[in-house]
N, C-alpha and C positions, 0 to 999 in steps of 0.2 A: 386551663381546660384540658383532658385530656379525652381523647377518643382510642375507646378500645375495637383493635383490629384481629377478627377471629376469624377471617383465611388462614388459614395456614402456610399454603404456600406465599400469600403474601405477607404473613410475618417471616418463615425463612430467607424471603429474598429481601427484605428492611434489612434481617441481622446478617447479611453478606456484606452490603452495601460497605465497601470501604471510604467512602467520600461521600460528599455532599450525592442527594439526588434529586431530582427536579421529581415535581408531583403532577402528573397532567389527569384533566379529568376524562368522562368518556366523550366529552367534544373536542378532544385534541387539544384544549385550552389551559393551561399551564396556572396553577393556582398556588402553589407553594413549594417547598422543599424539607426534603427530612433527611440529617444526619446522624450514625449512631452517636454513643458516650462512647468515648473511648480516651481513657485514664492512663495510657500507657503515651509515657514521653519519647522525642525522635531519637534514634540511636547516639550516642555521644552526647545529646544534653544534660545538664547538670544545672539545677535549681541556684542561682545565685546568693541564696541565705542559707544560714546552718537553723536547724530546729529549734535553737533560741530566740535566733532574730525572728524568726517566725511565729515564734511564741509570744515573744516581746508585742509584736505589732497586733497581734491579736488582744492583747490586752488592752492596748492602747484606745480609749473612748472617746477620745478628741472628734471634732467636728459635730454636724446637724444632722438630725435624723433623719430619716428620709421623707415622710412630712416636712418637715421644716425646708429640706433642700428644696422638695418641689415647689414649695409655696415660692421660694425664694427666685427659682427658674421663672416660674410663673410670672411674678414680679416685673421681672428683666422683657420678660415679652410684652408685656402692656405698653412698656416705655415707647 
């Protein structure tokens, strides 16, 4: 679902947000939180695969769909 937010000033203060933020409503009551995306990795991190193995794994088809997984969780909870 998504909800469009056309404040302004409360879309610039969202795209400030550098961390998580709590969401409260006008009763003081705290109903969720909103982080931005942010795509940029912490300084000196370095992705432990090179672009092939990365490549490689994206290929790879192996396992249950995701149907099938949830069926299978589902399963294990009845027990």
């Amino acid at each position: 679902m998504a909800i469009q937010i056309t404040d302004p000033k409360l879309v610039e203060a969202l795209k400030q947000a550098g961390e998580v933020v709590d969401l409260i409503g006008p009763d003081g009551e705290p109903f969720g939180q909103f982080s931005t995306y942010r795509h940029d990795l912490p300084p000196g991190f370095k992705i432990p695969f090179t672009d092939e193995e990365i490549e490689e794994r994206r290929k790879d088809q192996e396992g249950l769909p995701f149907e099938e997984m949830w069926k299978e969780i589902r399963s294990r909870e009845r027990k």
